[in-house]
N, CA, C and O of each residue as an XYZ file, in Angstrom:
704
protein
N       0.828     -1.184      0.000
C       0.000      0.000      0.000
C       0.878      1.256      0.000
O       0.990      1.969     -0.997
N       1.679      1.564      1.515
C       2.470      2.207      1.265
C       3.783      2.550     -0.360
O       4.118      3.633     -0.842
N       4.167      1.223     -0.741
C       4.710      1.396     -2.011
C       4.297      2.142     -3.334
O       4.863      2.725     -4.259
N       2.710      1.745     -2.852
C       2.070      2.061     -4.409
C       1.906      3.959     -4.302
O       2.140      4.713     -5.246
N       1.519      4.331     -3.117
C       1.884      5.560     -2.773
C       3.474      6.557     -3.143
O       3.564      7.544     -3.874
N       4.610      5.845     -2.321
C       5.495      6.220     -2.881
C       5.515      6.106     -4.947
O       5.584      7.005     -5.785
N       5.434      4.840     -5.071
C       5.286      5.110     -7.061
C       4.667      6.459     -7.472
O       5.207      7.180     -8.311
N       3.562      6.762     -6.876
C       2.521      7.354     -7.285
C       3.377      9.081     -7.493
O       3.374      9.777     -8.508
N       4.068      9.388     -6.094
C       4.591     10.320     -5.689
C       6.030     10.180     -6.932
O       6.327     11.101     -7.694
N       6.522      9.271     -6.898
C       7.978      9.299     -8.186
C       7.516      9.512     -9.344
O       7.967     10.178    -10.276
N       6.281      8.707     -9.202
C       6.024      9.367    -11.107
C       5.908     10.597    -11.220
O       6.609     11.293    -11.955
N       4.525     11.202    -10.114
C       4.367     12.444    -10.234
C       5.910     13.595    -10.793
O       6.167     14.332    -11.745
N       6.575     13.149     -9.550
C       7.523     14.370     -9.381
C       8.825     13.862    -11.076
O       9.799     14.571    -11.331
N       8.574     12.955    -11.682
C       9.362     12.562    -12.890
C       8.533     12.649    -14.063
O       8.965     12.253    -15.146
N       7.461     13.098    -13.949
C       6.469     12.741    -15.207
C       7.089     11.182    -15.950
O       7.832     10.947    -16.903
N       6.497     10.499    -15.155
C       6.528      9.070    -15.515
C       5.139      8.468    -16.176
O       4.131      8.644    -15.492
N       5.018      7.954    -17.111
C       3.636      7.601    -16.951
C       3.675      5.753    -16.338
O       2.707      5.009    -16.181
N       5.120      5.460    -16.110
C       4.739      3.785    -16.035
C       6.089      3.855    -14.832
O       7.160      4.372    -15.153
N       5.907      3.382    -13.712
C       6.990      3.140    -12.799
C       8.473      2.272    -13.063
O       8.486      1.238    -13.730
N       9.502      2.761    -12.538
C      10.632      1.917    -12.936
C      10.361      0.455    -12.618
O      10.736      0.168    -11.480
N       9.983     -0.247    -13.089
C       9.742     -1.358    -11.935
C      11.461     -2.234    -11.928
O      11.996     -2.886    -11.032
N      11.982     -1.858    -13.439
C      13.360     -2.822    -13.232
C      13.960     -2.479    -11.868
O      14.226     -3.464    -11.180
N      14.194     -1.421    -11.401
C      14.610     -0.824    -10.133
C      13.320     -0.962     -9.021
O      13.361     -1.886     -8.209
N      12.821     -0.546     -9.020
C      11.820     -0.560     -7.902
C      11.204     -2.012     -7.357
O      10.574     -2.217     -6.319
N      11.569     -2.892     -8.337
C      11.332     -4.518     -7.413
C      12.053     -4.354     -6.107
O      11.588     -4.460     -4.973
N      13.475     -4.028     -6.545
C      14.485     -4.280     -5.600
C      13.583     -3.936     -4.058
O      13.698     -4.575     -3.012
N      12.762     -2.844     -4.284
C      12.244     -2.021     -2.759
C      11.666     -3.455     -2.015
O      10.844     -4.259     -2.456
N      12.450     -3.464     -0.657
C      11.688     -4.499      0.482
C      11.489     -3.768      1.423
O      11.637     -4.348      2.499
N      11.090     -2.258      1.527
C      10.861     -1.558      2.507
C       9.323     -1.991      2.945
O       8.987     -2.018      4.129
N       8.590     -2.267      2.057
C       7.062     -2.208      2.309
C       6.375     -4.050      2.206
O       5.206     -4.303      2.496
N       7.162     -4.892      1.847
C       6.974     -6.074      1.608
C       6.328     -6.816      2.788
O       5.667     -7.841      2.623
N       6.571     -6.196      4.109
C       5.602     -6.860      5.151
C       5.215     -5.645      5.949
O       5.373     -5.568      7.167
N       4.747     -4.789      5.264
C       4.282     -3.717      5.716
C       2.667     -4.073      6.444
O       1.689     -4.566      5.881
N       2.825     -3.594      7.981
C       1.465     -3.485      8.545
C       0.370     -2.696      8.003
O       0.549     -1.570      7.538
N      -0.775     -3.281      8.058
C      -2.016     -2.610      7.839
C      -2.449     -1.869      8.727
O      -3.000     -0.790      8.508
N      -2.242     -2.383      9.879
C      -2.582     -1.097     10.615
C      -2.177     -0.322     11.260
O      -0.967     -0.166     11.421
N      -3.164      0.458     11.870
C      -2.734      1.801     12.121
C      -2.847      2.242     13.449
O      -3.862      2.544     14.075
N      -1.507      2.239     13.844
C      -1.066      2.738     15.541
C      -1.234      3.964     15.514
O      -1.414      4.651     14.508
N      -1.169      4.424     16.969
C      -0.793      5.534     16.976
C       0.588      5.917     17.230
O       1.412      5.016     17.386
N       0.945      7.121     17.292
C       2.462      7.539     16.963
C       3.357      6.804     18.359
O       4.497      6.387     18.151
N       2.690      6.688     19.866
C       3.654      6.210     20.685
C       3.986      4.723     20.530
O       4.898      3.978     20.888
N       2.667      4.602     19.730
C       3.662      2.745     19.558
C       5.579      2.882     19.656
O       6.389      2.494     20.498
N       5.690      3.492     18.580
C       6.959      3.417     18.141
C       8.406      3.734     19.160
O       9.609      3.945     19.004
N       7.452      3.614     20.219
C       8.557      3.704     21.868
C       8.782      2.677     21.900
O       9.636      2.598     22.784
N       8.594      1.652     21.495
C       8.399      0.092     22.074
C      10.038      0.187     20.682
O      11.198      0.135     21.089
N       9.853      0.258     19.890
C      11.132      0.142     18.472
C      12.460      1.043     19.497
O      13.526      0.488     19.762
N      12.285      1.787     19.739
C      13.229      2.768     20.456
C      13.778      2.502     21.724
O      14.861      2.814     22.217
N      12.744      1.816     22.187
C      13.597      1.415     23.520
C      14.209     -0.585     23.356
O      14.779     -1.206     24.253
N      13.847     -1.122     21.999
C      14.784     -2.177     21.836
C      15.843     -1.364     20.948
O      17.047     -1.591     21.063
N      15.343     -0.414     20.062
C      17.599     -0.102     19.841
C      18.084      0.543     21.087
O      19.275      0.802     20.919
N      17.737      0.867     22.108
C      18.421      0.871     23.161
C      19.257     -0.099     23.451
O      20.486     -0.140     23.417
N      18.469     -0.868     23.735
C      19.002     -1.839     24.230
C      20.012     -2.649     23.415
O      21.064     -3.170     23.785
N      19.532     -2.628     22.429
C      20.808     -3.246     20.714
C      21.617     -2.407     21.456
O      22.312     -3.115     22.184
N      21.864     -1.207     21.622
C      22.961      0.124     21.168
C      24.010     -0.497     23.137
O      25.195     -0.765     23.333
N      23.478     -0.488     23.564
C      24.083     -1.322     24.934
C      24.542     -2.737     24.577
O      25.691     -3.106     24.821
N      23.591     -3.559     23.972
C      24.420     -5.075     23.683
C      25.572     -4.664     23.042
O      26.571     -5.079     23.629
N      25.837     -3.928     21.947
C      26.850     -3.367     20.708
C      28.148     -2.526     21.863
O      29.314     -2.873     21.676
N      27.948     -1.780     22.659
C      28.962     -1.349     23.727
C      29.096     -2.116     23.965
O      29.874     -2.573     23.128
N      28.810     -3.081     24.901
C      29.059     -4.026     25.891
C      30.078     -5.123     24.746
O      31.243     -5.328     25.089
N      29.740     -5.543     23.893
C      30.761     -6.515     23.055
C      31.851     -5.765     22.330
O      32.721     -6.402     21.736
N      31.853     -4.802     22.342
C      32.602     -3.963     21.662
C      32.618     -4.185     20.034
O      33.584     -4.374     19.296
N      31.376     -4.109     19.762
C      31.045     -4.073     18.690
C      31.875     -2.832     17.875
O      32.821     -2.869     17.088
N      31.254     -1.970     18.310
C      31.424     -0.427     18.655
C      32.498      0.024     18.057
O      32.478      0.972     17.272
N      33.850     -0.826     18.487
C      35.514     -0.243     18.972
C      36.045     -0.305     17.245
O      35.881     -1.170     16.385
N      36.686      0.931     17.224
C      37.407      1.043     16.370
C      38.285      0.291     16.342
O      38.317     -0.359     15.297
N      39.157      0.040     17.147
C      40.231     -1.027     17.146
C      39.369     -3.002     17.181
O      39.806     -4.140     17.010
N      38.780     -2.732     17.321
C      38.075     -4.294     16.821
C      37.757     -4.305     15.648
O      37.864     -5.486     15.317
N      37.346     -3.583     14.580
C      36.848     -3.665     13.475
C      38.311     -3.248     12.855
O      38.332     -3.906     11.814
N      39.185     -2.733     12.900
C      40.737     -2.571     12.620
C      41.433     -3.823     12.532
O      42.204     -4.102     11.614
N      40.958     -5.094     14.168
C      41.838     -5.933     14.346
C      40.978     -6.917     13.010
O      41.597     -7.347     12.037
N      39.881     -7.078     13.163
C      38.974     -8.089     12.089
C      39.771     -7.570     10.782
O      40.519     -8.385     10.241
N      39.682     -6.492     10.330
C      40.602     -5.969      8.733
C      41.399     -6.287      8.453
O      41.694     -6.426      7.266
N      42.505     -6.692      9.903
C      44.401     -6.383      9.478
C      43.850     -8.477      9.680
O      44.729     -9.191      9.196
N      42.893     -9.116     10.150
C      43.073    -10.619     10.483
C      43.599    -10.865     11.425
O      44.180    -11.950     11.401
N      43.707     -9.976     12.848
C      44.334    -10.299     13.657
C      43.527    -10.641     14.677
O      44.081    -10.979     15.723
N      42.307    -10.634     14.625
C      41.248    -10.648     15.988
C      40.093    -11.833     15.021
O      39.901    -11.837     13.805
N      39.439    -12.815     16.158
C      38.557    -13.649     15.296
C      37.084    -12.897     16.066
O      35.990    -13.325     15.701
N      37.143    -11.821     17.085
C      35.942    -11.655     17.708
C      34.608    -11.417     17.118
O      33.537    -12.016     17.221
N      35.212     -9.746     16.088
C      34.088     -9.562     15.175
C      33.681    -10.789     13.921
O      32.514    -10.979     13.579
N      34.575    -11.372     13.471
C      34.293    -12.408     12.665
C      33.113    -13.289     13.299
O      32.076    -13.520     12.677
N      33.406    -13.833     14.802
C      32.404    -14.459     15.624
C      31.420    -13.889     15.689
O      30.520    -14.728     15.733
N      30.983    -12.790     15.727
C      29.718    -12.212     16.174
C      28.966    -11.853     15.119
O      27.736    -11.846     15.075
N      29.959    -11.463     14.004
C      29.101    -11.798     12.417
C      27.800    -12.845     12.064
O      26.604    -12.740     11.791
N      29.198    -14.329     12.315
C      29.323    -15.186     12.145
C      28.059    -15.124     12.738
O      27.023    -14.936     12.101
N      28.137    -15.297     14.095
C      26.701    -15.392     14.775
C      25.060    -15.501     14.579
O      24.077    -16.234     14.693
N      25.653    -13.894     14.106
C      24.064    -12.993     13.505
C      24.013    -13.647     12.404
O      22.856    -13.862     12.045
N      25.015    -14.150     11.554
C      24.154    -14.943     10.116
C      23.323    -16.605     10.045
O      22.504    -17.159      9.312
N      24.025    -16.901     11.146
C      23.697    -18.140     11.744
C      21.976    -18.219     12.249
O      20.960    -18.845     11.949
N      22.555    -16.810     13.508
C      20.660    -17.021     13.995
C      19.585    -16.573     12.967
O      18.469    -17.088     12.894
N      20.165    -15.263     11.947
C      19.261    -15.268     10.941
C      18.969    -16.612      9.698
O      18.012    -16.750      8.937
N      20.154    -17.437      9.868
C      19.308    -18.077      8.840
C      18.445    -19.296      9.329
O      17.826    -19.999      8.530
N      18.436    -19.534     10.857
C      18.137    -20.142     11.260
C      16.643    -19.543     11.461
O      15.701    -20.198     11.013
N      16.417    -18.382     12.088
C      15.087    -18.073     12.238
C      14.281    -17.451     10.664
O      13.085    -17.167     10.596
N      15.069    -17.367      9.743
C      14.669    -17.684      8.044
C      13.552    -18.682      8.267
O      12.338    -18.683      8.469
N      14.784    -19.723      8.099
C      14.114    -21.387      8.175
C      13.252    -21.535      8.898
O      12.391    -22.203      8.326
N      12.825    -21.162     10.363
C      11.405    -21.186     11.082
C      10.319    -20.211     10.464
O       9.171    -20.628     10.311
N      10.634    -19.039     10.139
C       9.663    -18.323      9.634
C       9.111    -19.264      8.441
O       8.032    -19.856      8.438
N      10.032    -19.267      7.494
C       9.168    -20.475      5.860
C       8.401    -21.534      6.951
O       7.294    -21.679      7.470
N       9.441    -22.029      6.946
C       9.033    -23.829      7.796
C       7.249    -23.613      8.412
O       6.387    -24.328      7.901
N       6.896    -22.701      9.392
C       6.030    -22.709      9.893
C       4.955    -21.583      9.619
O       4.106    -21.178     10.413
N       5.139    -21.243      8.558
C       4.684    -20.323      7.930
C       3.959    -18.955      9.229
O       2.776    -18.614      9.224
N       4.945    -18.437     10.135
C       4.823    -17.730     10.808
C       4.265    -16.557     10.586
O       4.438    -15.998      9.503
N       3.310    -15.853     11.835
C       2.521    -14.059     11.413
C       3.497    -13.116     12.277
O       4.377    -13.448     13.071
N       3.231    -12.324     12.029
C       3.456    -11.006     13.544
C       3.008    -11.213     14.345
O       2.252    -12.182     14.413
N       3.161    -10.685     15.011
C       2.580    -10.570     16.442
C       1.027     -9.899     16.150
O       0.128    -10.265     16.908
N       0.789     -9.179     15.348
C      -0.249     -9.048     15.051
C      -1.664     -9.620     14.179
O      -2.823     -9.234     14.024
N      -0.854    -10.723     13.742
C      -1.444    -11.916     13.071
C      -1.496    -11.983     11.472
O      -2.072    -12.740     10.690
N      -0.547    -10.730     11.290
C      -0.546    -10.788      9.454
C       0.700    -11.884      9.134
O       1.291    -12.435     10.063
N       0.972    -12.091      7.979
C       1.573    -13.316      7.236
C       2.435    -12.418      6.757
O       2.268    -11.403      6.080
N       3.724    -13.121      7.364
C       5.219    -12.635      6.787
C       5.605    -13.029      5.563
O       5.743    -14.253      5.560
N       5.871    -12.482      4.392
C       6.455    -13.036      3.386
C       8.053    -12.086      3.319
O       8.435    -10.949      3.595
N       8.650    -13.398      2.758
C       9.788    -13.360      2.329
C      10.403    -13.338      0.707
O      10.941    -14.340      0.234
N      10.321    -12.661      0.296
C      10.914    -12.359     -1.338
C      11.909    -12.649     -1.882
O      12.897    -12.139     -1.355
N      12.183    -13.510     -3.074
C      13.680    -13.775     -3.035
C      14.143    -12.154     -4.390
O      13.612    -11.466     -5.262
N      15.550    -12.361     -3.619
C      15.780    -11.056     -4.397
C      17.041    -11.709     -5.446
O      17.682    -12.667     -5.013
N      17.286    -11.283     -6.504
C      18.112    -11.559     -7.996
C      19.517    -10.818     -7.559
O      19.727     -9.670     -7.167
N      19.954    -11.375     -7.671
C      21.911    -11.181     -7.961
C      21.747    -10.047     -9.067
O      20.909    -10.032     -9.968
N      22.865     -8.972     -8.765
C      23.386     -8.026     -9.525
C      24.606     -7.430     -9.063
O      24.978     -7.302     -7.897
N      25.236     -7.049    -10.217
C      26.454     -6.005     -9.667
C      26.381     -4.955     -9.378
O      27.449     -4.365     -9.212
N      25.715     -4.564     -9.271
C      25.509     -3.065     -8.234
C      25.746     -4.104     -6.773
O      26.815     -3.761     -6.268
N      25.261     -4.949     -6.168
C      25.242     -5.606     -5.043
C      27.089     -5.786     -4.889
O      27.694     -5.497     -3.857
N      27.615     -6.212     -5.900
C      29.497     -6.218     -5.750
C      29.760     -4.694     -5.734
O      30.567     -4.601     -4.809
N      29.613     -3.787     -6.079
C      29.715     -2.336     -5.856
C      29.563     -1.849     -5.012
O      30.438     -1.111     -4.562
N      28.417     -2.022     -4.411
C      28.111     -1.283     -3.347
C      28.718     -1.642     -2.544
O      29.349     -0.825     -1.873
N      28.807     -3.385     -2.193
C      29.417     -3.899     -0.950
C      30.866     -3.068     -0.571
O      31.304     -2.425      0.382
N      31.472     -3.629     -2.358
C      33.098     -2.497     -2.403
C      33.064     -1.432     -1.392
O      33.722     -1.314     -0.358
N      32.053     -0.593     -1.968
C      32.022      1.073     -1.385
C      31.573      1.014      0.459
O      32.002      1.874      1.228
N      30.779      0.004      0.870
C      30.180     -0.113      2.047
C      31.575     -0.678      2.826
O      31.932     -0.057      3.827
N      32.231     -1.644      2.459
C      33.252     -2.176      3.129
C      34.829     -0.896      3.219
O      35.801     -0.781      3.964
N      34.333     -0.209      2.074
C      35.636      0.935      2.200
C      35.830      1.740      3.486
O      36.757      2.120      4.202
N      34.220      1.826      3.414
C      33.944      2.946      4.416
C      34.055      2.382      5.436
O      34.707      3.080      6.213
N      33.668      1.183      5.992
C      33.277      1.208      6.897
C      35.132      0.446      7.326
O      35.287      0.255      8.533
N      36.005      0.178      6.682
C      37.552      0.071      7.120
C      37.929      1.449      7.528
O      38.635      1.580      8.528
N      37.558      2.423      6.902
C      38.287      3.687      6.948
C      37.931      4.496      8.098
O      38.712      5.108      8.826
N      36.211      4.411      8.213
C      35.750      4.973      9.648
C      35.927      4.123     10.770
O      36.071      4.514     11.928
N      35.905      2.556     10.256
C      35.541      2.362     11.803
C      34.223      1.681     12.316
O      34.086      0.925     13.278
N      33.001      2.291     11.147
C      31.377      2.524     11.818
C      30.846      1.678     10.595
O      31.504      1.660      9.555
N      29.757      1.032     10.699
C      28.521      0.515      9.461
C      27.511      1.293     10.178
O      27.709      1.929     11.214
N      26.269      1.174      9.453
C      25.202      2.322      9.974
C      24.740      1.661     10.905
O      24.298      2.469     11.722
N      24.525      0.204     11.398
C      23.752      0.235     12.810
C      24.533      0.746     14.057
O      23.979      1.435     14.913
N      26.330      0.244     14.150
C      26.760      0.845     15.056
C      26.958      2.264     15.348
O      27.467      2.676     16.390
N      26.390      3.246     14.060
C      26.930      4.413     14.245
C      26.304      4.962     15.380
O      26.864      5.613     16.262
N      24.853      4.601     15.297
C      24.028      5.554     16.631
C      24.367      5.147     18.293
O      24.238      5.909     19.252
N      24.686      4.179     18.314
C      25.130      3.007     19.474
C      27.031      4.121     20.066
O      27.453      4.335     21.202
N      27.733      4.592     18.477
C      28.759      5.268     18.839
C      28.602      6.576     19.297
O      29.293      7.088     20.178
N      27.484      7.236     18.559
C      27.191      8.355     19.035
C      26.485      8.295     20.457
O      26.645      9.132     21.346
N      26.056      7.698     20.494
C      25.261      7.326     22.363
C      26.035      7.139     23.147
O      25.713      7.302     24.324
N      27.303      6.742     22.823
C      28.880      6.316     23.661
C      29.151      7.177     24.291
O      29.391      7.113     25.497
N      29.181      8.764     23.196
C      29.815      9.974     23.557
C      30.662     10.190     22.728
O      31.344     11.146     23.096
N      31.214      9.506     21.095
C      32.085      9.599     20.311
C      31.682     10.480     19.581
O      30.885      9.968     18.795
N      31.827     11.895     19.337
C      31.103     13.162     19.078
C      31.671     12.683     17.287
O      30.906     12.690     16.323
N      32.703     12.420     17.244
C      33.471     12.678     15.658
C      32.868     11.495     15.193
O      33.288     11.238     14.065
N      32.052     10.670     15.607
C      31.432      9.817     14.640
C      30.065     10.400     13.973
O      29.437      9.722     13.160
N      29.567     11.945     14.444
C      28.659     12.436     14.005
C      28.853     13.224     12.158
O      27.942     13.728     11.502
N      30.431     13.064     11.713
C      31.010     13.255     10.762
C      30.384     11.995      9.669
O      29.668     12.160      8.681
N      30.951     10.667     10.255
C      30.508      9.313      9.273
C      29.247      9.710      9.250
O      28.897     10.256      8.204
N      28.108      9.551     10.464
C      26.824      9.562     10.210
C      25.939     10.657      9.117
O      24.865     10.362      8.594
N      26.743     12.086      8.907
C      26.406     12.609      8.135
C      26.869     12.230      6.633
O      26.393     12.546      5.542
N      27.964     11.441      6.988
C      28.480     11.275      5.258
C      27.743     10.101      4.818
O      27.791      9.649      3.674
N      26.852      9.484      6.067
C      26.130      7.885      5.625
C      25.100      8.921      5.161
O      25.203      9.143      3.954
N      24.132      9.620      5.779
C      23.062     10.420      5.180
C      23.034     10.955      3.501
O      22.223     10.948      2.575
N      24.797     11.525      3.803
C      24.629     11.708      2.469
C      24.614     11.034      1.093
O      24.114     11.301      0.000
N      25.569      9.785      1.731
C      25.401      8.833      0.672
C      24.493      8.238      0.331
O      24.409      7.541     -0.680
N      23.566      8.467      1.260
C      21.954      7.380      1.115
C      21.316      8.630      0.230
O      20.782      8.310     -0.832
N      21.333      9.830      0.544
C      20.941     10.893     -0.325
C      21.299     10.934     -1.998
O      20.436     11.290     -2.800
N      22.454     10.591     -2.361
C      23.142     10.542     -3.123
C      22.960      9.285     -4.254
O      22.894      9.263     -5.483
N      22.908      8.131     -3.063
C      22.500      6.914     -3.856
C      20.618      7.094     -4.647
O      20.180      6.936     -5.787
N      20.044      7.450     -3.442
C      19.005      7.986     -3.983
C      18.653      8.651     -5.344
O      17.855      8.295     -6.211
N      19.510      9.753     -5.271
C      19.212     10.703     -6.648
C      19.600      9.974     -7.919
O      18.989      9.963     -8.988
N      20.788      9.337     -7.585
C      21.569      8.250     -8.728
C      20.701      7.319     -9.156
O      20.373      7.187    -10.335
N      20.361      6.745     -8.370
C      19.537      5.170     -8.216
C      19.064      4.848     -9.404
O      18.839      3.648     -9.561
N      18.703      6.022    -10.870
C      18.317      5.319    -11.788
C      19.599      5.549    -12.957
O      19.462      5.208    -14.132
N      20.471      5.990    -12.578
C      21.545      5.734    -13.277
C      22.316      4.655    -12.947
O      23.064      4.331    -13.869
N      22.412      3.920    -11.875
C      23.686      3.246    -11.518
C      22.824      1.438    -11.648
O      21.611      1.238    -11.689
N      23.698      0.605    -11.678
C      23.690     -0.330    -12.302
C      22.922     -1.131    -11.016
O      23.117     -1.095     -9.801
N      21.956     -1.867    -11.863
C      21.073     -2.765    -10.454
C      20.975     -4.087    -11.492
O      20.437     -5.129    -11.117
């Protein structure tokens, strides 16, 4: 629903008469999008679990510049482990979601989309892995760094904004 809205709004502002769809499949922003309609404090309940993410992420030192330094140079297996981890429990709770054809908590039906291989996906990664050797930060730890008290990580977070800005405007030039 929400999607067909956003289209509606891109064509407008492109005089489109037919949506990109070669590009716009890619969108999984809205793919298990709720129907209904909270009101605005729901969204305390989302805020106070990245709290709590942003504390698990200190506490392991997710966080540390010098851990994501030692994982780069191959000298530390920690972050590798905790990667490792998160791909593990996600593909494991993958497999329960299909397997049991699981809802929300609110009782709608999760679907899962398979998405198509492209090189923009080897590109981007390139550009995502540059950055994130050079700063230090990927975008979930950035807010978790800024909550630390690491004021100069408010530099990356604006240059992530901008690149998401950037990728944006591009998005129908660059290769998907």
């Amino acid at each position: 629903m929400f999607h067909l809205k956003i289209c509606k709004i891109y064509m407008e502002l492109t005089k489109l008469k037919e949506p990109q769809v070669d590009v716009r499949y890619q969108d999984a922003m809205c793919t298990n999008e709720s129907q209904l309609k909270h009101p605005w404090w729901y969204n305390f309940k989302y805020m106070l679990v990245g709290i709590i993410f942003g504390i698990v992420f200190v506490k392991a030192e997710i966080i540390s510049w010098f851990r994501i330094q030692e994982m780069f140079q191959l000298t530390s297996f920690h972050m590798y482990g905790v990667i490792g981890t998160a791909v593990i429990v996600g593909m494991i709770s993958v497999a329960i979601i299909k397997k049991t054809k699981a809802k929300s908590i609110y009782g709608e039906p999760i679907t899962l989309d398979n998405k198509t291989f492209n090189k923009g996906q080897i590109i981007g990664g390139l550009i995502f892995g540059l950055g994130w050797g050079i700063t230090g930060a990927c975008p979930g730890p950035l807010y978790a760094q800024m909550g630390a008290g690491f004021g100069v990580v408010a530099v990356t977070f604006l240059s992530a904004v901008l690149g998401t800005w950037v990728y944006g405007y591009l998005r129908d030039k660059l290769p998907h």
